[in-house]
Structure formats: structure tokens, C-alpha cells
C-alpha positions as CSV (number, residue, x, y, z in Angstrom):
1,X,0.0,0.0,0.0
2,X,1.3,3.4,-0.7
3,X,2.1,6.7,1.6
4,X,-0.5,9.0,1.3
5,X,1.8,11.1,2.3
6,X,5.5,11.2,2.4
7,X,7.7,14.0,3.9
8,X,11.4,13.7,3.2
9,X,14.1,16.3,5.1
10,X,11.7,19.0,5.7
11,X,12.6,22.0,7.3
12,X,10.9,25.5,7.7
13,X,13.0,28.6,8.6
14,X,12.2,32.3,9.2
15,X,14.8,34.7,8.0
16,X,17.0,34.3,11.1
17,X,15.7,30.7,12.8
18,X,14.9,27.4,12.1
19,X,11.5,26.4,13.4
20,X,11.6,22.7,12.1
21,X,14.7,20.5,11.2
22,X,14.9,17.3,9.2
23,X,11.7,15.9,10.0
24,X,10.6,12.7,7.6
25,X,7.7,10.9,7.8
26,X,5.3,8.3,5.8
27,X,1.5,8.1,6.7
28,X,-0.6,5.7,5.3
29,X,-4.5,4.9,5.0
30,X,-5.9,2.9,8.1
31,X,-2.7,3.6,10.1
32,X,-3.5,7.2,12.6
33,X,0.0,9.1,12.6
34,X,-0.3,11.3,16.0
35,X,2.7,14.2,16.1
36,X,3.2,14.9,20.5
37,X,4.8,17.5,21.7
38,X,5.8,20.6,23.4
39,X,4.1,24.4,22.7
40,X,5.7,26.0,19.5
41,X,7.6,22.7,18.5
42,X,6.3,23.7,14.9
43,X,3.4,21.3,14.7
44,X,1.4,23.2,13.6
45,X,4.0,24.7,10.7
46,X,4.1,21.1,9.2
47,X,0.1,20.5,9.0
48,X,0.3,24.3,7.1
49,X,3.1,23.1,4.9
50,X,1.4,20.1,3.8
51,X,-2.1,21.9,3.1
52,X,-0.2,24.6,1.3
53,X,-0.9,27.7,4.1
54,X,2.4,28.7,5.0
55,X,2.7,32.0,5.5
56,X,5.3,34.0,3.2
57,X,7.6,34.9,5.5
58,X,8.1,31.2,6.4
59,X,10.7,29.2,4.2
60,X,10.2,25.0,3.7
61,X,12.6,23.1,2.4
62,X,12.8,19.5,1.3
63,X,9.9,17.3,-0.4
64,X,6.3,16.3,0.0
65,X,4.6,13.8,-2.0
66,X,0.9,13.8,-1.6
67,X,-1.3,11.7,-3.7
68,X,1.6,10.2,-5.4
69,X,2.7,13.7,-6.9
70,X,5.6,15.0,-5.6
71,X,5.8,19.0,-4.8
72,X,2.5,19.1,-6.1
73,X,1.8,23.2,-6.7
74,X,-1.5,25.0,-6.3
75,X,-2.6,22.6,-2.7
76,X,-6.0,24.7,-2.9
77,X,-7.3,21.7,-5.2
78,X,-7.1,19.1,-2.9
79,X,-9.0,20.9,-0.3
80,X,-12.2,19.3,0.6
81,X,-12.5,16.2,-1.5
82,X,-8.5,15.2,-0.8
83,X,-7.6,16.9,2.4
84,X,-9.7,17.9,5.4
85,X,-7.7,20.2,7.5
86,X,-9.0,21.2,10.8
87,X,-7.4,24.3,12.1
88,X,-6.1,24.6,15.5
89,X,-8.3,28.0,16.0
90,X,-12.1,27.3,15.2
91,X,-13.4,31.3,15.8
92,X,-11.2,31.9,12.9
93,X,-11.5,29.3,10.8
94,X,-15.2,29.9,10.5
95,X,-17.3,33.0,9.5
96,X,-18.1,35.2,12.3
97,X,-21.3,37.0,10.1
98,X,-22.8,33.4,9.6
99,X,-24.3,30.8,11.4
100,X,-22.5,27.6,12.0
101,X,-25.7,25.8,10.1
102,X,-25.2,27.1,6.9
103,X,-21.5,27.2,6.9
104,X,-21.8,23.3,7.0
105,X,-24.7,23.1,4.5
106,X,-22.4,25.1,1.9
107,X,-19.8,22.3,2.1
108,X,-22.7,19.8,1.0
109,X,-24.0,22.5,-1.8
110,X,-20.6,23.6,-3.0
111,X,-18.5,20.9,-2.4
112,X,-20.5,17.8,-3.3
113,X,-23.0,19.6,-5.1
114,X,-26.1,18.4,-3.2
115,X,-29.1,20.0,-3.7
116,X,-31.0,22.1,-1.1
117,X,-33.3,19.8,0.3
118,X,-30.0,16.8,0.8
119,X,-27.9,19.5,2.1
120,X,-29.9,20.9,4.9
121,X,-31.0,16.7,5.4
122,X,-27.4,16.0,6.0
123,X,-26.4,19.3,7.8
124,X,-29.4,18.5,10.4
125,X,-27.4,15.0,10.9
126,X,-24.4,15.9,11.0
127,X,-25.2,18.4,13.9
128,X,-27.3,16.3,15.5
129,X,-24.3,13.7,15.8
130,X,-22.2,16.0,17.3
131,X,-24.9,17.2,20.0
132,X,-25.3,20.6,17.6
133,X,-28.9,20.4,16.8
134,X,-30.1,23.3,18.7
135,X,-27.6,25.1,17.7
136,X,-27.5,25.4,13.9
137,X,-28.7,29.1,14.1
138,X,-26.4,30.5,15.7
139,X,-23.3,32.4,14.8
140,X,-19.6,31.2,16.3
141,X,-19.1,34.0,18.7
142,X,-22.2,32.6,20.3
143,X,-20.8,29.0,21.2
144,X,-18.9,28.2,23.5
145,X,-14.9,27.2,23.0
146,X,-15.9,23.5,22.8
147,X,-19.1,23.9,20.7
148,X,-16.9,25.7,18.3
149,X,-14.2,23.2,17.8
150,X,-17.1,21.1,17.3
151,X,-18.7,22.7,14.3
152,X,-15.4,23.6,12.9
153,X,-14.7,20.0,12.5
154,X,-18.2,19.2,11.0
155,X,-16.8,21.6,8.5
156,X,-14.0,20.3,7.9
157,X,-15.1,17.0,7.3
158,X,-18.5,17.1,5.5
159,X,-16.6,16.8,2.1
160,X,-15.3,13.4,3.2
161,X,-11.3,14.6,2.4
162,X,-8.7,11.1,2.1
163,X,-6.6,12.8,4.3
164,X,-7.7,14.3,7.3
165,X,-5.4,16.9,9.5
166,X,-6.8,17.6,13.0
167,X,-4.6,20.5,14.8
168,X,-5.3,20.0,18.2
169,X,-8.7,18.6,17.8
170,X,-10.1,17.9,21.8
171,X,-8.6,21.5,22.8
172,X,-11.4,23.0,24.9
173,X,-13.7,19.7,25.0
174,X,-14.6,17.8,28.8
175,X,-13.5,13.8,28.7
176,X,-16.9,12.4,26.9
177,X,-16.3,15.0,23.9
178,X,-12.9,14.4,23.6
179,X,-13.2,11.0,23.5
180,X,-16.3,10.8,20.9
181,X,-14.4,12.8,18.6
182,X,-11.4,10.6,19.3
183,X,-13.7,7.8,17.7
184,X,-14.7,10.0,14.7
185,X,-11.0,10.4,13.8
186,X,-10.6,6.9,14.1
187,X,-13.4,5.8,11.7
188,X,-12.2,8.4,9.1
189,X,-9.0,5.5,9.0
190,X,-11.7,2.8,9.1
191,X,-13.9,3.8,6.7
192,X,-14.2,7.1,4.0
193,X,-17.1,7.6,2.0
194,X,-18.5,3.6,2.3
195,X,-15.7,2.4,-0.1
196,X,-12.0,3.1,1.4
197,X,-10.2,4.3,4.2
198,X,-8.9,7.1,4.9
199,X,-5.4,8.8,6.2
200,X,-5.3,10.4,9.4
201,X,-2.2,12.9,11.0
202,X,-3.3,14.4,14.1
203,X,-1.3,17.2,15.6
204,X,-1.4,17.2,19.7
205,X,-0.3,17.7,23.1
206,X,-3.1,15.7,24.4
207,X,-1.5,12.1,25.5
208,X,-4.7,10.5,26.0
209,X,-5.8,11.3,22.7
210,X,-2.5,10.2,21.2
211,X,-3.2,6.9,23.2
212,X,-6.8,6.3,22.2
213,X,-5.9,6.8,18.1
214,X,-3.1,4.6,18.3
215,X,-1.0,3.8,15.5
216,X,2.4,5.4,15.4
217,X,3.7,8.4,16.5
218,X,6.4,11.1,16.3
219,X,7.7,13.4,19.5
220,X,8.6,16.6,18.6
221,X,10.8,19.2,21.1
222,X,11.9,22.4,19.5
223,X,11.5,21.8,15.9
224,X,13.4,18.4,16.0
225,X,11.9,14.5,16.3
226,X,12.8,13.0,19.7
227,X,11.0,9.9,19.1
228,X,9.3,8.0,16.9
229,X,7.7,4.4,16.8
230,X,4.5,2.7,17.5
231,X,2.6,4.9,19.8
232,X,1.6,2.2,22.6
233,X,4.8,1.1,23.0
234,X,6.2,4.7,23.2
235,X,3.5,6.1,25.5
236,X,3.8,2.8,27.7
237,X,7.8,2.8,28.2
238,X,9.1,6.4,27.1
239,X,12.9,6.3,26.1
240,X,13.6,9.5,25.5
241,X,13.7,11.9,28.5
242,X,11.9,14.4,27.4
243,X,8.6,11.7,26.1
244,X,8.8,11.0,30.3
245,X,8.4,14.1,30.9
246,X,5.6,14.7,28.8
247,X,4.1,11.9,30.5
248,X,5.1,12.8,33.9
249,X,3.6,16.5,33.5
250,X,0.1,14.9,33.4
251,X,-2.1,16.3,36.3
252,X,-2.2,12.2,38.0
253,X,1.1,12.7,38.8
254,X,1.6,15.8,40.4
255,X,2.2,16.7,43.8
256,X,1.7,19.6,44.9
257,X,1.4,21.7,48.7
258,X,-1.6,23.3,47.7
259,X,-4.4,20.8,48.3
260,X,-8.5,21.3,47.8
261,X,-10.4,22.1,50.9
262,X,-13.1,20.6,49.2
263,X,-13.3,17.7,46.3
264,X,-15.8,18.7,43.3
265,X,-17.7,16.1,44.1
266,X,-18.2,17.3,47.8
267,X,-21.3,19.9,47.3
268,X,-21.2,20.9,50.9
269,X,-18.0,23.3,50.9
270,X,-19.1,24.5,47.2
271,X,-22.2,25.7,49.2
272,X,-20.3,27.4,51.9
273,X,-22.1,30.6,53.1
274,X,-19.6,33.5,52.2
275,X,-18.5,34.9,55.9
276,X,-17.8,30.7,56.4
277,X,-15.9,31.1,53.1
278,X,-14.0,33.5,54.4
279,X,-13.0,32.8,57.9
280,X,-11.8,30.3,56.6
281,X,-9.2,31.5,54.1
282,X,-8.1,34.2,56.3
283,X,-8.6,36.5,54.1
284,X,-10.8,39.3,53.1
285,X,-13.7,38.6,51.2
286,X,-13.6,40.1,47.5
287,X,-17.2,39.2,46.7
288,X,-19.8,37.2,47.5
289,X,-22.4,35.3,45.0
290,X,-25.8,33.9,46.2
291,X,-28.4,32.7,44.1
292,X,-27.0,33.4,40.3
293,X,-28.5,32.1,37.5
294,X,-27.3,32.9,34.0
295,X,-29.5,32.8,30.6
296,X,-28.4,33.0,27.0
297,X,-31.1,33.0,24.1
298,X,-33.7,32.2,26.7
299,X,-32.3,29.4,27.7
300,X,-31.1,29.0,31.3
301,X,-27.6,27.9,31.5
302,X,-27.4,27.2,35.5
303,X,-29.3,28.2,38.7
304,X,-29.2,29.0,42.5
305,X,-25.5,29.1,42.3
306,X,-23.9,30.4,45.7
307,X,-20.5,30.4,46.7
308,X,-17.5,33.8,47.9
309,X,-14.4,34.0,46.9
310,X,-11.5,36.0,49.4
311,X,-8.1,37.7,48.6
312,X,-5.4,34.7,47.8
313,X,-7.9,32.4,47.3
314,X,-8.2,29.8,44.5
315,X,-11.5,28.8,43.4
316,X,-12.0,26.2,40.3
317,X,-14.7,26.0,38.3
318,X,-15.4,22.7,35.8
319,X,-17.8,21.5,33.7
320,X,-19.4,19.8,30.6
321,X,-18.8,22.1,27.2
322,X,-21.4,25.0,27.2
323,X,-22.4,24.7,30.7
324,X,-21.5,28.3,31.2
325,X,-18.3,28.5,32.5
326,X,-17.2,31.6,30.2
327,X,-20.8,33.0,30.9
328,X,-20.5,32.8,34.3
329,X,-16.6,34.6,34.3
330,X,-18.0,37.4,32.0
331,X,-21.1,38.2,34.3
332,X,-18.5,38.6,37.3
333,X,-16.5,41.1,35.0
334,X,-19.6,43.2,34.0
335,X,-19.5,41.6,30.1
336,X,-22.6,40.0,30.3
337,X,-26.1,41.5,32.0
338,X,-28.7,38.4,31.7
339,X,-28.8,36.8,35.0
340,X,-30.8,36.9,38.1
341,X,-29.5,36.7,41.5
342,X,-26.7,38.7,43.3
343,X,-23.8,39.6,42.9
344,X,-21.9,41.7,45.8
345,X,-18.3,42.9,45.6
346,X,-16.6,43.6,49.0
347,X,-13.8,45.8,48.0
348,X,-13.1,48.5,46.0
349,X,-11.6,47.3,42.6
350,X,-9.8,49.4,40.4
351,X,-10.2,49.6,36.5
352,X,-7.6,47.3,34.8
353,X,-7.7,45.1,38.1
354,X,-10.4,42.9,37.5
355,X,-9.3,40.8,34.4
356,X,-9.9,37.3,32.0
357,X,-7.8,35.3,30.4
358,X,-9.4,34.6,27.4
359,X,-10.3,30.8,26.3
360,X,-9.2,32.2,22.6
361,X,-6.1,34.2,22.8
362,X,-5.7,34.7,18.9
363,X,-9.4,36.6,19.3
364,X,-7.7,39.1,22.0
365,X,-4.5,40.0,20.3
366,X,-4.2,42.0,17.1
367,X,-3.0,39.6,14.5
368,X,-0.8,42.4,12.6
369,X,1.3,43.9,16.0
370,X,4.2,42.9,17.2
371,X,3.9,41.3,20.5
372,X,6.9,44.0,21.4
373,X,4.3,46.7,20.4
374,X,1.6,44.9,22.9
375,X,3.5,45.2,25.6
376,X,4.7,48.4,25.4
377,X,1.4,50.0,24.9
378,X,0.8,48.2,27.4
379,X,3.3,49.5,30.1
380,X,2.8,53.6,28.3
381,X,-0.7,53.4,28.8
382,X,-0.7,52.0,32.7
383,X,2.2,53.3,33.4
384,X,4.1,49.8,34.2
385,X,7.3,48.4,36.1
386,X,8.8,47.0,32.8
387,X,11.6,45.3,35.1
388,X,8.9,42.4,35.7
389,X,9.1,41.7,32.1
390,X,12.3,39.6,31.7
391,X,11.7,37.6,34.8
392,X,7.6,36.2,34.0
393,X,9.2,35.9,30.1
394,X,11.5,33.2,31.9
395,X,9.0,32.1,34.2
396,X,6.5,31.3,31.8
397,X,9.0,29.9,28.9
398,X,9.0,32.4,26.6
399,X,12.2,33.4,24.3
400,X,12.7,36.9,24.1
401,X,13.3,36.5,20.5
402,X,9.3,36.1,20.3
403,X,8.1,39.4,20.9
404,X,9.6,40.4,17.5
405,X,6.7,38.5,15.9
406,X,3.3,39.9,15.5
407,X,0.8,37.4,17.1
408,X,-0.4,35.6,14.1
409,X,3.2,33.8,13.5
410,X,3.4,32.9,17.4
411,X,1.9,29.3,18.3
412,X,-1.8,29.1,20.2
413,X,0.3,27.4,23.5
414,X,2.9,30.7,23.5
415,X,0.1,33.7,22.5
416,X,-1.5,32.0,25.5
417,X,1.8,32.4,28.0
418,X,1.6,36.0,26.7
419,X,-1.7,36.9,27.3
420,X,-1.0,35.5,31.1
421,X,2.4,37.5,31.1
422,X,-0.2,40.8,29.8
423,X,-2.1,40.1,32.4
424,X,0.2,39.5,35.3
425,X,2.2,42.7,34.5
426,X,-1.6,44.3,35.6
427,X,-1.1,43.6,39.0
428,X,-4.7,42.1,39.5
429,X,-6.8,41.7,42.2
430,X,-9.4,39.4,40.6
431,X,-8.1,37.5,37.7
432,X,-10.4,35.0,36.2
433,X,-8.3,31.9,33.6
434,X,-10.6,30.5,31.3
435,X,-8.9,27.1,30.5
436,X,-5.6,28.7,30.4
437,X,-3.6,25.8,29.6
438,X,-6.1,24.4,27.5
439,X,-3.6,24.9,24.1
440,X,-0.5,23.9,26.0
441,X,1.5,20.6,26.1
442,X,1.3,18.6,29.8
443,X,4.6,19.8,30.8
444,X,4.5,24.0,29.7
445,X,0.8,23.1,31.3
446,X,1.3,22.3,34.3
447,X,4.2,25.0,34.6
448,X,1.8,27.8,33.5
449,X,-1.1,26.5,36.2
450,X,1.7,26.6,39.3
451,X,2.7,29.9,38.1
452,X,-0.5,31.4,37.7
453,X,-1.1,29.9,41.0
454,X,1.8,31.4,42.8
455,X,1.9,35.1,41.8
456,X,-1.7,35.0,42.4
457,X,-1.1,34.0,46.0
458,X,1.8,36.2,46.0
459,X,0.0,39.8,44.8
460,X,-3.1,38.3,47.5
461,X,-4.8,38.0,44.0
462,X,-8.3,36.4,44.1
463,X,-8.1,33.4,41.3
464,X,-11.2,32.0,39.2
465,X,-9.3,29.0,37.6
466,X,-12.1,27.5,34.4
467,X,-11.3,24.3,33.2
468,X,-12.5,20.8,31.9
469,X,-9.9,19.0,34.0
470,X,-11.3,18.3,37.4
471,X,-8.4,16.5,38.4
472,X,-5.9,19.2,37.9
473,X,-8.6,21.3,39.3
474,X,-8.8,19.2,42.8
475,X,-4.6,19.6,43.1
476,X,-4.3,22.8,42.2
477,X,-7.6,25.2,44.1
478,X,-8.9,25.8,47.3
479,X,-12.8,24.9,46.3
480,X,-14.3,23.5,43.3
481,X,-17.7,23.8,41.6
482,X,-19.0,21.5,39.4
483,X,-21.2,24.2,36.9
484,X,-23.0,21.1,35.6
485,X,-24.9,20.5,38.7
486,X,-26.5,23.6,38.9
């Protein structure tokens, strides 16, 4: 059987560093080829190089045979019908000014040149099987991070492409998700279109996906293979020191001082009255919730949530995808005004002190700037220590080289350590993380959540940490709510 794909001695250089060296691989139909590894490896770079999307001021070198064509010029052709490529950023990969509905019935009318009545058939099926089907009307910035990976790789996939690329496909989705879309990329190798299988390269830092696919695999640190081989055997017994790492990083093996005064699963702490709340901590309350409920389109996303959160405390919040977790962090901050129920701050908090890290970081960061420029606009405009600059770059694994870049040539994993390092150079007294290490690899993960952890207990900074890993939750926060339940 023959390569669907074949790189040979690939490379891909800016004008002063090499971002990938010497990588080679084969992938074939039926057999899942998962690429592991850390933040700004250049993962990414190689899914964009195959498709045909590198940017210009990227240089590849070496060859690519796809299809049995070697170089083959003008990639646009294959898109759809050959390759399926699901980008690592769904708000941009899909059009903000229509709804997610008719962006995936335009692959069935366009594409495969179904006829009305077939294409809004299959589009209703399609979103039904990926627990869309109330949601077909609605534009992307209405979904939640999760729901939007999810329609993004409806998309993606409607046209029935040999090859399928997923960049960092269960980012943002809770364990059920992430593991029915792990079976959808694994039927694409099993079966394409009711006649042949198809090829699948998947581009991750998620283990446990790389486990479930199976197949081989390739670990990639800073541009360059580390190891290759079947992927149970290499996620199993690791020989290369940095694949133990990776492994190692996950949130089952930490250890850490800071233990939960209360499990999710424990309701009576996550009901604590407020004052309780904060005797406890020893510290002073910075606001007290009782009651909330949030809507969106006259739905009711929870109810009768209560719970305080003081100075230095850390208080996690988990849930299924679209629960409202990012609803409930954007009612705190004043960004959203449908909810009933109140909500009573304690202290006096200053403008610019009361902040969110954002679940999309590419969204919050002009794509054209330098992330030098950011930063000092930044430090001009609130007048800034800029001596704290060199020392959270370090802390949060950041070459300095990097802020030359505007933020469309950085990785999803590093615009994400900058938009913490933004927000840490504010000083906060309320800083809310919406899954903040949800693009970054297990170890640069687990690095970023202690760090955001400690300077948060060191400024006395009240900490809303949103994610879909209860267990990193449980080691890492004081309390933890389980949005689903309410």
C-alpha cells in the first residue's frame, strides 16, 4: 500500500531561525499518525506546509509527496475532496457573520454539489451527531470554545477529504467530547465515504488522545523528532527523557502543597455561606455570590449558584462544554447582564484590576502587531514596572526573540503564556483563567497553572481558575464547583 503522504528532510526557517529541522515521515490509510509535543515545536508549521498555508515569511525546504505527486503546486485543489484540515483555532476558521448551520450546508451545496433539500438533510445529521442540533442558528461567537471546535470540525469533514489533518482537535472539549471525537478520527482511518479508508495525521499535546488513536507516533521538542515508533509502546515505556516528561507533566502525577479544601464532588463546601468562606481562608472577602442564574437565548444555563471568593484564594470552576463557565466569568467582569440573582463585591476594585484570560487568545490579540508593540502599549498606557518583564518571560518559557513577531506567526500554546504574562504585568486583584492551559502541552501546562497559581497568591490575588480538568482542578484550588450540577 502506498504513503498517502510522504515528507522527506523537511525544514521551515524564518529569515534568522529554524522552526523545524529534518523531519521525515510516511503516513498511510488505516494507520493514525499522531505528532506529540511541546508548545511551538512547529506542529502546527508542518500541518500548514502540507495543506499549502504557510505564511510567506516562512521558508520549507525538502519534499512532500501527496497523492503520489511529488511537490504538487497549487494545494487549494485538494482541499475538501483530498484533504480535510482542521485548524487549530475554530473562531477563525469559521465565519463570524454566519451561522454555524449554513456554513456546513455550503460544504454539502458547494462541495459535493447536493441539492438544497440533501444539504440541509445532511447538515441536520451531522449536527445532531455532534450534539449541535439546537444550535445550527447560531453564529460562532455565540458558542462556546468546545461547541466551536465542534462545528469547525463538521466543517472540515463534511466533504469526506482522504486525508484528514486535525490541529489540536479535543482542545477545549470535557473527557466524553474528547473521547467521541477521538472515535470519529478513528473511523475516518476505518472507513471514507463507504468504499476506502482514509489517512489520518493528528497534531497534539493531548496524551490521552495520542493513546486512544493509536497507531504510530512522532515526539517533537523544539523543531526536532525525539522519538518516533508505535505509539503504545512509546507512551507505555518512554525512552527519550523528554517523552517521560511529557508523560510525567500529566495532572495524576503531580504533587503539589496546595491541596483542595473541598473535592468537586463534595457539594457541601461549594455551598459554603460566604463569611464561612472567608473565615476560613483568612482572608478578606472580595465578593460574595448567592443565588445566580445565567441565561443565554432564553435558555437558562445554571441556577441557584452560591459560593464567595476572598483575597489569595483559589476557586475552580469545571464543567461539561457549554455549561457556562465563560458566561459565568463574563457576568462577574460586567461583560454579560442576563442573569438573576446577586452579585456583591466587597472591595473597592480598580479599572484594569479585575481581568480574564481569554479561552481564545488569537481573538484578543491584534493579529498584525508585534507582541513587542503589545507590551509596550501596554506598560505607556498604565504606566508599568517593565523590570517584571524579563523575569515572567522566563518564568513562563518564553524566548525573548518572540516578541519580535506579531501574534499571528506565534503558536496558540505561547500567544497563551503571553496573554498570562499581559495580564500578570496588571497587578490584579481578581483574575479570572478560562482554561488557560487548554492549548499547552502537559509539561509548559502544568508549569503555567503553578505559576499562575503562585503570583496570584503572592500579589493576595483572588483566582477564578475554568477548566475541563477536574483533576488538575482538585490539586491545584482551594474549592471547586462542578457548573453542571446547577
Amino acid at each position: 500500500m502506498n504513503a498517502m503522504l510522504k515528507i522527506e528532510n523537511l525544514s521551515i526557517h524564518t529569515d534568522t531561525q529554524t522552526l523545524v529541522q529534518s523531519l521525515s515521515l510516511d503516513l498511510y490509510p488505516q494507520r493514525p499518525l499522531t505528532i506529540l509535543g511541546e508548545t511551538g515545536a512547529g506542529k502546527s508549521l508542518i500541518a500548514a506546509v502540507i495543506a499549502g498555508t504557510l505564511p510567506d515569511a516562512l521558508k520549507p525546504e525538502g519534499d512532500i509527496t501527496l497523492f503520489d505527486e511529488l511537490n504538487p503546486l497549487n494545494r487549494e485543489r485538494f482541499w475538501g475532496k483530498e484533504i480535510a484540515l482542521l485548524p487549530q483555532e475554530p473562531w477563525l476558521a469559521l465565519n463570524p457573520l454566519r451561522t454555524i448551520g449554513s456554513q456546513i450546508s455550503e460544504v454539502h451545496k458547494l462541495v459535493l454539489n447536493e441539492g438544497r433539500s440533501q444539504s440541509d438533510t445532511l447538515t441536520h445529521h451531522a449536527l445532531q451527531q455532534m450534539d449541535l442540533g439546537k444550535d445550527g442558528d447560531k453564529h460562532p461567537f455565540e458558542l462556546s470554545g468546545g461547541m466551536a471546535q465542534r462545528a469547525a470540525y463538521l466543517c472540515a469533514t463534511q466533504a469526506g477529504g482522504k486525508l484528514l489533518i486535525a490541529d489540536e482537535p479535543t482542545k477545549g472539549l470535557d473527557e466524553s467530547r474528547r473521547d467521541h471525537v477521538g472515535q470519529l478520527l478513528l473511523s475516518h482511518c476505518q472507513q471514507l465515504e463507504n468504499v476506502k479508508p482514509g489517512g489520518l495525521l493528528t497534531i497534539t499535546h493531548d496524551i490521552k488522545l495520542a493513546k486512544m488513536l493509536g497507531g504510530d507516533i512522532i515526539v517533537m521538542k523544539e523543531g526536532e523528532i525525539v522519538e518516533r515508533g508505535n505509539a503504545k509502546a512509546i507512551l507505555d515505556q518512554p525512552q527519550a527523557t523528554y517523552t517521560k516528561a511529557l508523560i510525567r507533566a500529566q495532572p495524576e502525577y503531580w504533587s503539589l502543597d496546595q491541596p483542595t479544601s473541598s473535592q468537586p464532588s463534595n457539594e457541601s463546601n461549594s455551598h459554603a455561606t460566604p463569611s464561612e468562606v472567608g473565615i476560613q481562608s483568612g482572608q478578606k472577602p472580595l465578593l460574595e455570590v448567592e443565588g445566580l442564574a445565567i441565561y443565554r437565548d432564553q435558555r437558562t444555563l445554571f441556577s441557584d449558584l452560591t459560593f464567595s471568593l476572598s483575597q489569595g484564594e483559589i476557586l475552580g470552576v469545571y464543567g461539561d462544554s457549554g455549561c457556562g463557565k465563560s458566561s459565568l466569568a463574563d457576568t462577574l467582569l460586567g461583560l454579560h447582564h442576563d442573569f438573576s440573582g446577586n452579585i456583591d463585591w466587597l472591595q473597592k476594585i480598580e479599572k484594569g484590576q479585575r481581568l480574564k484570560l481569554y479561552q481564545d487568545p488569537p481573538s484578543a490579540h491584534s493579529p498584525h502587531t508585534t507582541l513587542k508593540t503589545l507590551l509596550n502599549d501596554l506598560c505607556a498606557l498604565h504606566k508599568l514596572n517593565r523590570s517584571k518583564i524579563p523575569v515572567l518571560l522566563d518564568r513562563l518559557s518564553l524566548d525573548s526573540a518572540l516578541l519580535e513577531r506579531p501574534s499571528s506567526q506565534v503558536s496558540g500554546g505561547e500567544l497563551q503564556r503571553f496573554a498570562i504574562l499581559r495580564a500578570l504585568l496588571m497587578s490584579p486583584k481578581l483574575l479570572i483563567a478560562d482554561e488557560p492551559s487548554s492549548r499547552l502541552d502537559p509539561i509548559t501546562a502544568a508549569q503555567t497553572l503553578r505559576l499562575i497559581v503562585e503570583v496570584s497568591k503572592e500579589a493576595n490575588c483572588g483566582l477564578i481558575l475554568i477548566s475541563h480538568d477536574q483533576l488538575a482542578l482538585s490539586k491545584l484550588c482551594n474549592k471547586v464547583i462542578d457548573l453542571s450540577r446547577y
